[in-house]
C-alpha positions in Angstrom: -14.1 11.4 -12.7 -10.5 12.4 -13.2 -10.7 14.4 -16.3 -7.6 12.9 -17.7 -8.6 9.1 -18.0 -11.4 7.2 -19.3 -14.2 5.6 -16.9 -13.0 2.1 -17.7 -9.4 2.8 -17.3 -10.6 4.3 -13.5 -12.7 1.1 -13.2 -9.8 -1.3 -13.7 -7.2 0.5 -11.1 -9.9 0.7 -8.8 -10.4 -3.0 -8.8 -6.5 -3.4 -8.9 -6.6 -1.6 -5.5 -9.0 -3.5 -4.1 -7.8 -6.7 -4.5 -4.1 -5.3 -3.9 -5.4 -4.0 -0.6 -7.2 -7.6 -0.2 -4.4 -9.6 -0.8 -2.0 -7.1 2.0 -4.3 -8.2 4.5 -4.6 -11.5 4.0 -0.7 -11.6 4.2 -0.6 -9.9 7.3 -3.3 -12.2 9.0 -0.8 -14.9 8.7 1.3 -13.3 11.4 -0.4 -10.6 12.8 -4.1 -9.7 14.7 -6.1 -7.2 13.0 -6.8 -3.9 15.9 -10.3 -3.9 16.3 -10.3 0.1 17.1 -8.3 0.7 13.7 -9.2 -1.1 10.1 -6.1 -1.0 8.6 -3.6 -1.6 11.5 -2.1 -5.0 12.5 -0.3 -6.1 15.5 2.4 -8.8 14.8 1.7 -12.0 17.0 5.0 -13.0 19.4 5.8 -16.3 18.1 5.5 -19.5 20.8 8.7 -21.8 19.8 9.1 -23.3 23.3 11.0 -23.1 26.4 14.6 -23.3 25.8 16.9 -20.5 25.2 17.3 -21.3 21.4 14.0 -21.5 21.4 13.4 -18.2 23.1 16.4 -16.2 20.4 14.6 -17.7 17.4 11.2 -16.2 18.7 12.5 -13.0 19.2 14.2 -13.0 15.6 10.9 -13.9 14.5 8.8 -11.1 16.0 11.6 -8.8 15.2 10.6 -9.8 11.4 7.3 -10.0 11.7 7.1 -6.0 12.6 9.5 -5.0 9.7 7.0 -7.3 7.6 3.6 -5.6 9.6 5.4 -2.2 8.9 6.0 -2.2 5.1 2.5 -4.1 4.0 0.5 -1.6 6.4 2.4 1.0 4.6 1.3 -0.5 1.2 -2.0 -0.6 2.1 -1.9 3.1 3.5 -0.7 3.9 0.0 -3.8 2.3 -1.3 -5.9 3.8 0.8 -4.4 7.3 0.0 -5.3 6.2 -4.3 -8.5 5.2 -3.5 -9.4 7.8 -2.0 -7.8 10.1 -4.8 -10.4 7.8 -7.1 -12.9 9.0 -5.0 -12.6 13.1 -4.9 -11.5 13.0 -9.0 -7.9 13.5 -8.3 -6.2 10.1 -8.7 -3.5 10.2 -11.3 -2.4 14.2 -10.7 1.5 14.2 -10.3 2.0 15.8 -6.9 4.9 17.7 -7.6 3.7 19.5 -10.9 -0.1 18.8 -11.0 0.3 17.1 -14.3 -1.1 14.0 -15.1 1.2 10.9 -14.7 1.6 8.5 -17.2 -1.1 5.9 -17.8 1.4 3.1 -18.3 3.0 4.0 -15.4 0.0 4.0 -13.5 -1.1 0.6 -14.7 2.3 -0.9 -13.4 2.4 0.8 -9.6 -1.6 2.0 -9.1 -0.2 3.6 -6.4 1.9 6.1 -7.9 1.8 9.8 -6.7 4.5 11.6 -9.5 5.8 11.4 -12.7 8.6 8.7 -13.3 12.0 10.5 -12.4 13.5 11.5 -15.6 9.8 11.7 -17.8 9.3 15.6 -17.6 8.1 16.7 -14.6 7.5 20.2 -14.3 7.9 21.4 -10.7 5.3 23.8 -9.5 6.9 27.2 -8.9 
């Protein structure tokens, strides 16, 4: 266990990731197929709008969306990956810039968080 925090306090932001990580797949099932050679990778579906050129422009615009969308949330849930597995070799919570621990509050707002808040202190390693 991270040194820093309680078990309980570890507990909860676990759970937080989980079900953050949950929910960012969901979301992307509603546009995209999940890659069965990778567990955390999507590939956005090219919407079918019909035959007509309008048709055809708005389908494009849509897939174009689609992968910004696919991009950011597989991002996300890269980021959660990357804390949970922080969680699981006792070093979630360590700011990577100055090894210090980062601020509980700030780690129950964004569980994801890899340094201190700009402006809160941190010491850059040397």
């Amino acid at each position: 266990m991270t040194k820093h925090f309680d078990k309980k306090f570890l507990k909860n932001i676990e759970e937080s990731l989980i079900a953050r990580k949950e929910k960012l797949r969901k979301q992307l099932s509603t546009f995209a197929e999940r890659d069965p050679r990778q567990e955390d990778n999507f590939n956005a579906d090219f919407p079918n709008f019909g035959d007509k050129e309008d048709d055809n422009a708005a389908e494009v615009a849509a897939f174009e969306s689609n992968l910004s969308l696919e991009e950011t949330f597989e991002q996300s849930i890269e980021m959660v990956n990357k804390a949970l597995s922080k969680l699981e070799n006792n070093t979630y919570g360590l700011c990577e810039k100055c090894d210090n621990p980062i601020a509980k509050e700030r780690l129950e707002i964004m569980p994801t968080a890899t340094k201190c808040a700009p402006g809160h202190g941190c010491q850059i390693k040397k």
